[in-house]
KOLRODREN-418859 format. One record per residue: residue in three letters; x, z, y of N, C-alpha, C in turn. Coordinates in Angstrom, 3 decimals, m for minus. Atoms other than C-alpha are relative to their C-alpha. Layout:
+---------+----------+----------+----------+----------+----------+----------+----------+----------+----------+
| residuo |     n_c1 |     n_c3 |     n_c2 |    ca_c1 |    ca_c3 |    ca_c2 |     c_c1 |     c_c3 |     c_c2 |
+---------+----------+----------+----------+----------+----------+----------+----------+----------+----------+
|     ALA |        X |        Z |        Y |        X |        Z |        Y |        X |        Z |        Y |
...
+---------+----------+----------+----------+----------+----------+----------+----------+----------+----------+
***
This chain:
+---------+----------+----------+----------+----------+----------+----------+----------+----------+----------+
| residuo |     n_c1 |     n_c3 |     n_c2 |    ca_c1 |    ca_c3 |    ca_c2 |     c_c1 |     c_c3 |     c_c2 |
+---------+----------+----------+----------+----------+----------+----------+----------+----------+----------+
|     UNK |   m0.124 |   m0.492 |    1.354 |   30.127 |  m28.802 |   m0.921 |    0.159 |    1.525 |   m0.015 |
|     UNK |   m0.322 |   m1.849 |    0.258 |   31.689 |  m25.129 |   m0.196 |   m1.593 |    0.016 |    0.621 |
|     UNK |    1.245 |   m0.562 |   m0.764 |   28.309 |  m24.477 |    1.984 |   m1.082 |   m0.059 |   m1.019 |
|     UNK |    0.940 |    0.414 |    1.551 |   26.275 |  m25.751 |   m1.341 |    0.234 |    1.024 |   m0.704 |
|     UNK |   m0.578 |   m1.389 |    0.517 |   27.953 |  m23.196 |   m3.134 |   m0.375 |    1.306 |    0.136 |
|     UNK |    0.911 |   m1.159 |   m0.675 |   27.285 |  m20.626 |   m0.595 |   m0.910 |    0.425 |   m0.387 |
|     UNK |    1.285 |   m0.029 |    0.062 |   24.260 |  m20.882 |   m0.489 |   m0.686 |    0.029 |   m1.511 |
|     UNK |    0.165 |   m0.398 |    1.682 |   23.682 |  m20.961 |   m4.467 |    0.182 |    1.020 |   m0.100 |
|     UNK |   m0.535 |   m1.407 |    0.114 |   25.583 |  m17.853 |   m4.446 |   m0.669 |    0.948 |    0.688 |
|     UNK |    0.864 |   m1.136 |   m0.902 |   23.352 |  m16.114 |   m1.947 |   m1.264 |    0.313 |   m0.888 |
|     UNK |    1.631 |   m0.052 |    0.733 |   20.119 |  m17.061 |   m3.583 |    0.355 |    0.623 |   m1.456 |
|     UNK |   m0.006 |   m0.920 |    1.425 |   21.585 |  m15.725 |   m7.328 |    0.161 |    1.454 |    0.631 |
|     UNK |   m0.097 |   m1.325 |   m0.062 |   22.603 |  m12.525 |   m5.557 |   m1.059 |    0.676 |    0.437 |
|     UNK |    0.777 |   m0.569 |   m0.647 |   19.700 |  m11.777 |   m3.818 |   m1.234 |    0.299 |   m0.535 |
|     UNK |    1.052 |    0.156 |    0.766 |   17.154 |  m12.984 |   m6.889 |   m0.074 |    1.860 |   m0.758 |
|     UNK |   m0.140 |   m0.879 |    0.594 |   17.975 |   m9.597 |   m8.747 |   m0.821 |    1.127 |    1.098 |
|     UNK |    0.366 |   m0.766 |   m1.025 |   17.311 |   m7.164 |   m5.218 |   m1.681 |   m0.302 |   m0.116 |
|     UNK |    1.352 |    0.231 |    0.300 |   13.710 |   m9.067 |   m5.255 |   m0.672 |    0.234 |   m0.689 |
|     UNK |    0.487 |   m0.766 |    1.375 |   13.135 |   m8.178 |   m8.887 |   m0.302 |    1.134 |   m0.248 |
|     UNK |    0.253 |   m1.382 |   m0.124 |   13.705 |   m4.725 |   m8.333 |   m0.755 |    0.963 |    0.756 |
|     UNK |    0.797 |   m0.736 |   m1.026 |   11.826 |   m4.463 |   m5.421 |   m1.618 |   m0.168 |   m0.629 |
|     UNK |    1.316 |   m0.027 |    0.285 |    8.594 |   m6.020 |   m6.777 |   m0.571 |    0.585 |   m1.409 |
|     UNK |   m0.013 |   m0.387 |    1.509 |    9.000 |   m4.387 |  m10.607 |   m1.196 |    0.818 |    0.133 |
|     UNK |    1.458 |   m1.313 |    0.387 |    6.356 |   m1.677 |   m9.574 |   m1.603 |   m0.468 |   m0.102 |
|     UNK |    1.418 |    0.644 |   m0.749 |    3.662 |   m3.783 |   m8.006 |    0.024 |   m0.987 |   m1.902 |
|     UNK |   m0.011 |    0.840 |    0.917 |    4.436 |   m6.490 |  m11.068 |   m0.258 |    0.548 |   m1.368 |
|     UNK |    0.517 |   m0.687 |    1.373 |    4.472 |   m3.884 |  m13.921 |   m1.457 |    0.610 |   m0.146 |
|     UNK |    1.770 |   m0.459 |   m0.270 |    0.833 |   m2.363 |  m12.833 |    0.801 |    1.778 |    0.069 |
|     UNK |   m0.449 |   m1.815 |   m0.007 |    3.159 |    1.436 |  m12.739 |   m0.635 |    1.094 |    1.279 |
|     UNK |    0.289 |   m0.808 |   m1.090 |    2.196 |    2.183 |   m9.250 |   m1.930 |   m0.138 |   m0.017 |
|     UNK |    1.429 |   m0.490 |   m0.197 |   m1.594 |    3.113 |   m8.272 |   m0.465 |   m0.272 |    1.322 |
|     UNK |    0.249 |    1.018 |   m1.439 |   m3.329 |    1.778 |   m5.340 |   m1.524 |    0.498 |    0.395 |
|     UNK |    1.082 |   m0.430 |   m0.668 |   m5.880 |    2.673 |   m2.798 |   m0.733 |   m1.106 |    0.880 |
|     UNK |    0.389 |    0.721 |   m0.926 |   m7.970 |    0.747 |   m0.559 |   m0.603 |    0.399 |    0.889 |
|     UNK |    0.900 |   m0.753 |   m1.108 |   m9.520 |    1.825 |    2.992 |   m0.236 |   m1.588 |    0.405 |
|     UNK |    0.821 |    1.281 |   m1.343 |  m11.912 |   m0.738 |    4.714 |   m1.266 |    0.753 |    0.830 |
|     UNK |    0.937 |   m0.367 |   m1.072 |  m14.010 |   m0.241 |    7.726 |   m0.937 |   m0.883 |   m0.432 |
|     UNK |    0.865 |    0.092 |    0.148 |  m17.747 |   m0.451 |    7.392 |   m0.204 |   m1.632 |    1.460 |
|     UNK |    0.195 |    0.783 |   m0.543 |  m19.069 |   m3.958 |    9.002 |   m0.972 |    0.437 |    1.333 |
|     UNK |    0.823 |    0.151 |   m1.474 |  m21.019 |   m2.237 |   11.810 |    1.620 |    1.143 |    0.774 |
|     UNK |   m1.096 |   m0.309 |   m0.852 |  m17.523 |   m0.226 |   13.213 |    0.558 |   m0.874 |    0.655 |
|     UNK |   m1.032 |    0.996 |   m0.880 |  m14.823 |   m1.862 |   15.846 |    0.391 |   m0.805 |   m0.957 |
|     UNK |   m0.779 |    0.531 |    0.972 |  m12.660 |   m2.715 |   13.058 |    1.500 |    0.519 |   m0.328 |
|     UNK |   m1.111 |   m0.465 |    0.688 |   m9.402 |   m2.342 |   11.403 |    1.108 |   m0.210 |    1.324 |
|     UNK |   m1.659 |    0.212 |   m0.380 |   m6.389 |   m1.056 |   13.287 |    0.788 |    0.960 |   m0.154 |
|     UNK |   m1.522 |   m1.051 |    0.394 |   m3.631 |    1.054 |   13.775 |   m0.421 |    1.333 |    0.085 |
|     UNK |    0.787 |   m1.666 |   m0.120 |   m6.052 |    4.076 |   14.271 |   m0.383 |    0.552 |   m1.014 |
|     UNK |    0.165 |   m0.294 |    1.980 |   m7.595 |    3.666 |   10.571 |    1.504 |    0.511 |   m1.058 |
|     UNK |   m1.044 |   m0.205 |    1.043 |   m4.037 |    3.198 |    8.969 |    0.829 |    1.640 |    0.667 |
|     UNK |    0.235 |   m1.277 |   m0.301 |   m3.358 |    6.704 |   11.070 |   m0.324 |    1.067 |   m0.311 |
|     UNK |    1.380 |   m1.071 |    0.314 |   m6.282 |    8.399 |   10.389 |    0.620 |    0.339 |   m1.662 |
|     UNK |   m0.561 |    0.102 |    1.759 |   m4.794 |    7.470 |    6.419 |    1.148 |    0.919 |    0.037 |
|     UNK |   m1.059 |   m0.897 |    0.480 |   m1.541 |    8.983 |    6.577 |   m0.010 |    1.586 |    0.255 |
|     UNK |    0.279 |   m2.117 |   m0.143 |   m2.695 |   12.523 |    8.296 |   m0.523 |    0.039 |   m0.960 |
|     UNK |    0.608 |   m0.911 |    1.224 |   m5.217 |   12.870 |    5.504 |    0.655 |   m0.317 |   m0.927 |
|     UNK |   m0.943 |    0.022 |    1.488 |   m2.810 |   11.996 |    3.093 |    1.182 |    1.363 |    0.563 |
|     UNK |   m1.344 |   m1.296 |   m0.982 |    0.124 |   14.584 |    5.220 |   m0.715 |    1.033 |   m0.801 |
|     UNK |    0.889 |   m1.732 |    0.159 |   m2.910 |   17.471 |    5.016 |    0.138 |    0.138 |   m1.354 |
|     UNK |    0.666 |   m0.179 |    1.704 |   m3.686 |   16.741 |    1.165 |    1.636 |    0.509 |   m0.851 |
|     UNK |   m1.440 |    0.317 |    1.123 |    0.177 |   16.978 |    0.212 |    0.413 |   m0.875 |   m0.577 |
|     UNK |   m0.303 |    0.964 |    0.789 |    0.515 |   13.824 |   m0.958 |    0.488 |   m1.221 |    0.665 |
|     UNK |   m0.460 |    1.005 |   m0.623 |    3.165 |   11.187 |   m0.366 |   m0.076 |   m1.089 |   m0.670 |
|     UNK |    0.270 |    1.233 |    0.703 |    2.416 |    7.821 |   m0.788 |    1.310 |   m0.515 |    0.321 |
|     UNK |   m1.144 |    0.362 |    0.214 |    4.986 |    5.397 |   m1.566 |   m0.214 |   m1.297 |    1.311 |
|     UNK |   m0.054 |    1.200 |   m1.083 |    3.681 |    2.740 |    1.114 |   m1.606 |   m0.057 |    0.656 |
|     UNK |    1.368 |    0.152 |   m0.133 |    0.947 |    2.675 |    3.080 |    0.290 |   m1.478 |    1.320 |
|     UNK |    0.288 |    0.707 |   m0.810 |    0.043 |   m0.736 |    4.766 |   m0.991 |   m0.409 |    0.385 |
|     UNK |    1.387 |   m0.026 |   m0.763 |   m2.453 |   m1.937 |    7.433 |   m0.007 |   m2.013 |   m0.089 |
|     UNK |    0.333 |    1.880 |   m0.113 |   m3.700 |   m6.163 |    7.443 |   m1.637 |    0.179 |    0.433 |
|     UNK |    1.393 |    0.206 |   m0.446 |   m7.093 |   m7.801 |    8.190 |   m1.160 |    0.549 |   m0.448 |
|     UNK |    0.800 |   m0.229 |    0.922 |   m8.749 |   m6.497 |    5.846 |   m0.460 |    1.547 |    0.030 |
|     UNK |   m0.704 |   m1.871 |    0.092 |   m7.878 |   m2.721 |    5.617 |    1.122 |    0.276 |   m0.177 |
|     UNK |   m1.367 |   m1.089 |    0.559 |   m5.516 |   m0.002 |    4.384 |    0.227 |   m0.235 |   m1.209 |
|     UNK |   m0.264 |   m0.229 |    1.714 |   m3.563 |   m0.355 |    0.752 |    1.070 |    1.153 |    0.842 |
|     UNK |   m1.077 |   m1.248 |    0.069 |   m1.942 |    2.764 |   m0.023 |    0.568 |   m0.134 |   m0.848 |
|     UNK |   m0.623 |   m0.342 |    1.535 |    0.397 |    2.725 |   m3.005 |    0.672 |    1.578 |   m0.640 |
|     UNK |    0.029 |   m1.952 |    0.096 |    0.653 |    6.305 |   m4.446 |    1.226 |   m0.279 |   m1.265 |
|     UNK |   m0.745 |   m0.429 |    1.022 |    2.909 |    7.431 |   m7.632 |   m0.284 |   m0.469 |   m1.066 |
|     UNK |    0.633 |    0.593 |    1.168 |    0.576 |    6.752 |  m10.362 |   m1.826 |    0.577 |    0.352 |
|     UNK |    1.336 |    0.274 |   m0.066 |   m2.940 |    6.808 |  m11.087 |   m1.051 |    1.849 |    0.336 |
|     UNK |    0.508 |   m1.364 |   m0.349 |   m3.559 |   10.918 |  m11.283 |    0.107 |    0.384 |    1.654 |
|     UNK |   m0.083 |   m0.800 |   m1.135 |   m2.061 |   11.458 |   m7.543 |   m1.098 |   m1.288 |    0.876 |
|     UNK |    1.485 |    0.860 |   m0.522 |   m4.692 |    8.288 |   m6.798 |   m1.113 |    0.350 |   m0.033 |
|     UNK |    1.460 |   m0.590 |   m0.388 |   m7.728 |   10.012 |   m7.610 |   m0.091 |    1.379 |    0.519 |
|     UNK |   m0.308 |   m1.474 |   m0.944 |   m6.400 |   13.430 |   m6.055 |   m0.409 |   m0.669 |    1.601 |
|     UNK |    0.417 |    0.369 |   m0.906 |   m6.287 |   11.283 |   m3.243 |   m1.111 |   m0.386 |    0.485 |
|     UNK |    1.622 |    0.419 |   m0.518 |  m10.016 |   10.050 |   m2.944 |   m0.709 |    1.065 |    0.875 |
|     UNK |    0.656 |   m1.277 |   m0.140 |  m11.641 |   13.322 |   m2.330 |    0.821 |    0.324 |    1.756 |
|     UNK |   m0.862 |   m0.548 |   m0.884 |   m9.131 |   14.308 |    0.924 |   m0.421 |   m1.671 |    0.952 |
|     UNK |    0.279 |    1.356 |   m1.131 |   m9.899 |   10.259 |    2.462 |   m0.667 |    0.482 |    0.242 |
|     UNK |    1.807 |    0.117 |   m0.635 |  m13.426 |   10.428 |    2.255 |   m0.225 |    0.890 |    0.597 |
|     UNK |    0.282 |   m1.186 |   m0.890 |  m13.604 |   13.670 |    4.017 |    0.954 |   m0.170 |    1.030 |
|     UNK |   m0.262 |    0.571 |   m0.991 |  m11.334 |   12.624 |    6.223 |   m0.600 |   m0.906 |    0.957 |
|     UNK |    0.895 |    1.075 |   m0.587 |  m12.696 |    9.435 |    7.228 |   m1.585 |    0.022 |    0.212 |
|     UNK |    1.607 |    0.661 |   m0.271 |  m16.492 |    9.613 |    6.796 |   m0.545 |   m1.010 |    0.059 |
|     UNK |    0.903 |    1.418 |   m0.256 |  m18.449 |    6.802 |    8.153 |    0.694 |   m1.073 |    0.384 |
|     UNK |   m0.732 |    0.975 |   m0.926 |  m15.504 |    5.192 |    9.878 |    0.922 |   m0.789 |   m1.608 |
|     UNK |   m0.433 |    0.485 |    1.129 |  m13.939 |    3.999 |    6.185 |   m1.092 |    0.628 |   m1.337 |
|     UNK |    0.762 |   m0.191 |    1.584 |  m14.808 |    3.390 |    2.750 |    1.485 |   m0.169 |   m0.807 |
|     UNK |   m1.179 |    0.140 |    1.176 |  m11.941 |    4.171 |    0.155 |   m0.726 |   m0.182 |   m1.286 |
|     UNK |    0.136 |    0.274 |    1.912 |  m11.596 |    2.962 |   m3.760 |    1.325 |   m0.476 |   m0.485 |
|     UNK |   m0.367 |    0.740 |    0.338 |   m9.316 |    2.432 |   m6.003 |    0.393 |   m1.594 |   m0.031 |
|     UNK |    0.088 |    1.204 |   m0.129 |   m7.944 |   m0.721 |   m5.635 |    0.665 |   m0.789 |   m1.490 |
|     UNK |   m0.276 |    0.749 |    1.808 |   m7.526 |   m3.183 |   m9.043 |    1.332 |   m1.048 |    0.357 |
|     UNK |   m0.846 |    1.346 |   m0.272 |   m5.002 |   m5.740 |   m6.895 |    1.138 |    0.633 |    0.297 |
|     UNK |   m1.340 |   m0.648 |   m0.688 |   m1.484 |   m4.365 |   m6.619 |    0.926 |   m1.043 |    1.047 |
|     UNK |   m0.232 |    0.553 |   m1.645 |   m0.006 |   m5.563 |   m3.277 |    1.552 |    0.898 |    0.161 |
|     UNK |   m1.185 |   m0.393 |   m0.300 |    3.728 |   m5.026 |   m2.000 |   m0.086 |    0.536 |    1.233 |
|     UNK |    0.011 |   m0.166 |   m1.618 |    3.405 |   m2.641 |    0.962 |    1.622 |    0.429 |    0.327 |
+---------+----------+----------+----------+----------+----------+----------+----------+----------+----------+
***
């Protein structure tokens, strides 16, 4: 019974922390990037999501999360103006080895 309790009591305290964490991704506030490697490169790894944060370092601009999966790079930026500042500084970065865009799916990095 006390351990029932517990455990109730954990999961209400912890529901709120979760809320607050995903509010940005859930409200649409934050702005989002996408890097994917072209289907004739190696592929996606820790060299692409790399390659992402220097040309984001050089450009001045801190993103709020940048993560790497199967797919590609999401970046989550500030809002939508320091997102298309950012385009211009990838693609010249990257070249042939990525393709950045806007991304429409907000994602918790």
């Amino acid at each position: 019974m006390a351990a029932k309790l517990i455990r109730s009591l954990m999961v209400i305290g912890a529901l709120p922390a979760v809320a607050l964490f995903a509010w940005p991704a859930a409200s649409g506030s934050d702005a989002y990037l996408r890097v994917t490697a072209p289907s004739d490169v190696a592929g996606i790894d820790q060299r692409l999501m790399d390659r992402v944060e220097v040309a984001l370092m050089d450009a001045g601009i801190d993103p709020r999360g940048v993560v790497l999966d199967r797919s590609g790079v999401s970046v989550r930026l500030a809002d939508a103006g320091t997102r298309d500042h950012a385009l211009s500084p990838l693609k010249r970065a990257l070249g042939a080895i990525g393709t950045v865009s806007p991304d429409t799916t907000p994602r918790l990095p």
